[in-house]
C-alpha positions in Angstrom: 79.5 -1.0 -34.5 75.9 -0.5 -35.5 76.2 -0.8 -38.4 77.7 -3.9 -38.4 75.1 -5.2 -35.9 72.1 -4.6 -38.2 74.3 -5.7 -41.1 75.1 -9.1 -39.1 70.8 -9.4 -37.7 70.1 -8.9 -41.0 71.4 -11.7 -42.7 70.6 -14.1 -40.2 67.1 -12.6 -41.0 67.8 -14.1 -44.5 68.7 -17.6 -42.9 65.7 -17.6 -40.6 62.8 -17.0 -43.4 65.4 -19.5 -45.7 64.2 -21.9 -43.1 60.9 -20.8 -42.4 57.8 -23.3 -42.6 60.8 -26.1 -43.8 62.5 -27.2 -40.8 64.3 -30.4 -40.7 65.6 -30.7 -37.5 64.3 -29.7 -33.8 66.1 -30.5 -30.5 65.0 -30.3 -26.6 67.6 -28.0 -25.0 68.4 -28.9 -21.4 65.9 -31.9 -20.9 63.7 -29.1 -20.8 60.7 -30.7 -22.9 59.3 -27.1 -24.4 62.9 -25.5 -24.6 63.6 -26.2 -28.2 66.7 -25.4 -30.5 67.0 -26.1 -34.7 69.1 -25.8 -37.5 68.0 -22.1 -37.9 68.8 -20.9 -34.6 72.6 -22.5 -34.7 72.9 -21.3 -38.0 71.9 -17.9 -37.5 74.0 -17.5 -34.0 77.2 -18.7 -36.3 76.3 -16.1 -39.1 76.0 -13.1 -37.0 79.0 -14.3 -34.8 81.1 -14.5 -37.5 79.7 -11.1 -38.7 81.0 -9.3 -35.7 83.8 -11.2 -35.0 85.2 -10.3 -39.0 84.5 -6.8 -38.2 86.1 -6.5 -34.2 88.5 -9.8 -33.7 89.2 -8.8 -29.9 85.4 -8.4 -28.8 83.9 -10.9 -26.3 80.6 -13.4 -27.6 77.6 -14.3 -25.2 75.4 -16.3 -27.5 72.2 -18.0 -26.4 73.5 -21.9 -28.7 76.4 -21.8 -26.9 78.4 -19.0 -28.6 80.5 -18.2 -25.9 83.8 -16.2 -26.2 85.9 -13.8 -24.1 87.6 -11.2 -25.8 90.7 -9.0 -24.7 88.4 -5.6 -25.3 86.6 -4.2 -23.2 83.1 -5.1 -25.5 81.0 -8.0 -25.6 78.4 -8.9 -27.9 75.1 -10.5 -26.1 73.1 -12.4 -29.0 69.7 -14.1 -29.4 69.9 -15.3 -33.0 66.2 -16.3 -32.8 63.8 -15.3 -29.8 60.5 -17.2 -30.4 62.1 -19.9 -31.5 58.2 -22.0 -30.7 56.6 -19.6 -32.3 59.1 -20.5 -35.3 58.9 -24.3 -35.1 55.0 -23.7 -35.8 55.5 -21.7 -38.6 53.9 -18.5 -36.4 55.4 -15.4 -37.7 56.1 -14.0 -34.6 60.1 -13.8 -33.8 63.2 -11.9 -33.8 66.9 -12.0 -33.7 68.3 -9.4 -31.3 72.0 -8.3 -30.5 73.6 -5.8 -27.8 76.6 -4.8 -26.6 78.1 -4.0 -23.1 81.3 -2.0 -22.9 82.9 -2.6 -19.5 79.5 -3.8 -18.2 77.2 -1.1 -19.4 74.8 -1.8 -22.3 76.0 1.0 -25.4 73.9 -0.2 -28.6 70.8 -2.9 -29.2 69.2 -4.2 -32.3 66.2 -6.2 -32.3 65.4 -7.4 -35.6 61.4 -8.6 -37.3 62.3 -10.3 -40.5 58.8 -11.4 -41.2 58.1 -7.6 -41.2 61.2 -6.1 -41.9 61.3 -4.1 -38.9 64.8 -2.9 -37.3 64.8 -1.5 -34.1 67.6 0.0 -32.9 69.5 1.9 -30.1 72.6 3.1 -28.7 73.2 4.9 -25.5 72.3 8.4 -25.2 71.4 8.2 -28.9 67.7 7.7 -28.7 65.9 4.6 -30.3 64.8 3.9 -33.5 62.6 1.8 -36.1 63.7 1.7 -39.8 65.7 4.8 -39.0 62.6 7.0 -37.5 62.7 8.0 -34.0 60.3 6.3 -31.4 59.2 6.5 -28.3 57.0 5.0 -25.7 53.4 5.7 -25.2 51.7 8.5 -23.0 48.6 6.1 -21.0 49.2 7.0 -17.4 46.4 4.0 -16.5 47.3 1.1 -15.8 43.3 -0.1 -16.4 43.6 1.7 -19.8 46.7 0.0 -20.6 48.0 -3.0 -23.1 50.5 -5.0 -21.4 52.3 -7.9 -22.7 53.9 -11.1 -20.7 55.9 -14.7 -21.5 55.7 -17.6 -19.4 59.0 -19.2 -18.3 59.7 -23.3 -19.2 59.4 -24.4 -16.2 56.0 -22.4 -15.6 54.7 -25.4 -13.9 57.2 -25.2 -11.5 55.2 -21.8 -10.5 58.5 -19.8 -10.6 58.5 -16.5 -8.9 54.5 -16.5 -8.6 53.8 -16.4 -11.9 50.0 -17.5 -12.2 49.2 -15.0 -9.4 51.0 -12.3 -11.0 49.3 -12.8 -14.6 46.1 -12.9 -12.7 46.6 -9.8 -10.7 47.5 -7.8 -14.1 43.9 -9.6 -15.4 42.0 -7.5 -13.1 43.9 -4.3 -13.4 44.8 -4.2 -17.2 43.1 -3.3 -20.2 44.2 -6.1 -22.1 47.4 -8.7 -21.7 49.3 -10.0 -24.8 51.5 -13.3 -24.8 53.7 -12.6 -28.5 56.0 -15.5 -27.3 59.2 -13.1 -28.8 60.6 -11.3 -25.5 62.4 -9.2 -28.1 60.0 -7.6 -29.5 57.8 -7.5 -26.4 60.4 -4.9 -25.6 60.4 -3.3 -28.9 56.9 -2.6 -28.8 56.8 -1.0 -26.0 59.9 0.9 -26.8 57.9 2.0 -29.9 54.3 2.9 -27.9 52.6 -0.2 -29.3 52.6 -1.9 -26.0 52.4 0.2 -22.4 54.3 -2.2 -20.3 56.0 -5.7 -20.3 56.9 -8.0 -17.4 58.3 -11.5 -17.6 59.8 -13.3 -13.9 62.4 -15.1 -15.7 65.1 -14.1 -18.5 68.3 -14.6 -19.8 70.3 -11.9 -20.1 70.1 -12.5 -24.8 66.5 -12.4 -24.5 66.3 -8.7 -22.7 69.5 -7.1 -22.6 68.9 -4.9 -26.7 65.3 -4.3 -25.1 66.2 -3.1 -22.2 68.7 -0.2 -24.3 65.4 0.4 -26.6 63.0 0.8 -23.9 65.3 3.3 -21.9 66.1 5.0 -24.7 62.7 5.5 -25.9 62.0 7.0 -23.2 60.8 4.7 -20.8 61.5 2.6 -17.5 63.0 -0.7 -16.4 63.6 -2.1 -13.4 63.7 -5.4 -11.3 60.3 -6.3 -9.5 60.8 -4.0 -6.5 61.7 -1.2 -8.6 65.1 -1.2 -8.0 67.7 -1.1 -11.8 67.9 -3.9 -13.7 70.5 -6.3 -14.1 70.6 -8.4 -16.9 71.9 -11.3 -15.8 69.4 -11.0 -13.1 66.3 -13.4 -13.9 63.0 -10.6 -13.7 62.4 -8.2 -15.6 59.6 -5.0 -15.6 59.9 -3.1 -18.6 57.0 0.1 -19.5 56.4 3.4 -20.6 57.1 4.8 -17.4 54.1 6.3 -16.7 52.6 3.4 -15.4 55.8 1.5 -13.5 54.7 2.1 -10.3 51.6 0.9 -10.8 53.0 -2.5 -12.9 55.0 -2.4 -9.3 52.2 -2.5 -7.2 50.5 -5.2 -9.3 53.7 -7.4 -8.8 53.8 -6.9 -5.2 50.4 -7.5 -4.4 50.4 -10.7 -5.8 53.2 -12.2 -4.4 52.0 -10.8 -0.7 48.3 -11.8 -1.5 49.7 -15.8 -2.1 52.3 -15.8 1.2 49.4 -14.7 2.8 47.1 -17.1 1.7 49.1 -20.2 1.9 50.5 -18.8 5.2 46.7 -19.8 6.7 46.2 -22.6 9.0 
């Protein structure tokens, strides 16, 4: 089955840098004006669908474009065929196809694949996590004020979903530095492979997170939902970080929030 994942990320790899700085066609997904989709996401999401589905005919399909399939085994496939897809639109190579799998609910493998870089992460359950076939893991800071963290920003961020501003801000004052990559994928993969300390995001889909979440646990690390409690993928937040600074990522979240009822609480 991995194998066939990273066979089936890598050659929509191929059809994403095919399309690469030559994109004909770009659509508005929802009405949502910054939510875009092309002709390289659609086509990727039918490549690697077809890839998997060639290889295990009774798995289930949760694609972001609207691959959507339930199969009479107990797996399902959960597929982002291109995370960053603004970043791609402007020719910024920053993005990533990623693929998991749940058996009977439980993530068992993830592959988040760079094909600007040609970097495959990869991870199955209880297996460890990988990059290009060499073991990673996450970093060793245990302060949060010496720590790199990395965020995204929802589409409707000026709907202020889930206190986002004040959240961003509170990690301002406590980090060492912030990062917005604009690939959720490999926000996770980074931090799975030590290059980032923590990552936090108050709104995903279960495609953008669900092989990250697999490489960050398996790399050693933590995730949880805001209040520290295990993640659900199909749950919107998402805290993701080396572990040694979770509680602390925690406290930032919480703060925030509190600090803002608080204020707009005031007569």
């Amino acid at each position: 089955m991995l194998d066939t994942a990273i066979r089936a990320a890598r050659e929509a790899g191929d059809i994403l840098l095919h399309h690469f700085g030559d994109l004909r066609h770009i659509e508005i997904k929802n009405n949502q004006q910054f939510n875009l989709v092309t002709e390289a996401d659609t086509n990727a999401e039918k490549r690697i669908v077809d890839v998997l589905l060639e290889a295990f005919p009774d798995h289930g399909i949760l694609g972001e474009e609207g691959g959507k399939r339930k199969g009479s085994a107990p797996y399902k496939w959960i597929i982002d065929p291109l995370d960053g897809t603004t970043n791609f639109t402007h020719s910024f190579p920053i993005f990533s196809i990623s693929i998991a799998l749940e058996k009977d609910g439980e993530l068992v493998l993830g592959v988040i694949y760079d094909p600007a870089r040609d970097e495959m992460f990869t991870a199955e359950r209880g297996a460890g996590a990988f990059l290009n076939g060499e073991r990673i893991h996450v970093s060793d800071e245990t302060r949060i004020d010496r720590a790199m963290l990395v965020t995204g920003f929802p589409y409707n961020i000026r709907e202020n979903p889930d206190y986002c501003y004040e959240r961003f801000i509170g990690f301002l004052k406590e980090a060492q530095a912030i990062r917005r990559l604009g690939s959720a994928a490999l926000d996770c993969a980074y931090v799975a492979a030590g290059r980032l300390d923590g990552f936090w995001e108050v709104s995903l889909q279960p495609w953008d997170k669900a092989a990250g979440h697999l490489l960050i646990e398996e790399a050693g690390g933590r995730v949880s939902d805001f209040s520290g409690a295990p993640h659900d993928i199909y749950a919107l937040p998402f805290l993701g970080s080396n572990g040694r600074i979770h509680d602390e990522m925690l406290r930032v979240l919480e703060e925030a929030r509190s600090l803002t009822i608080t204020v707009k609480q005031r007569p």
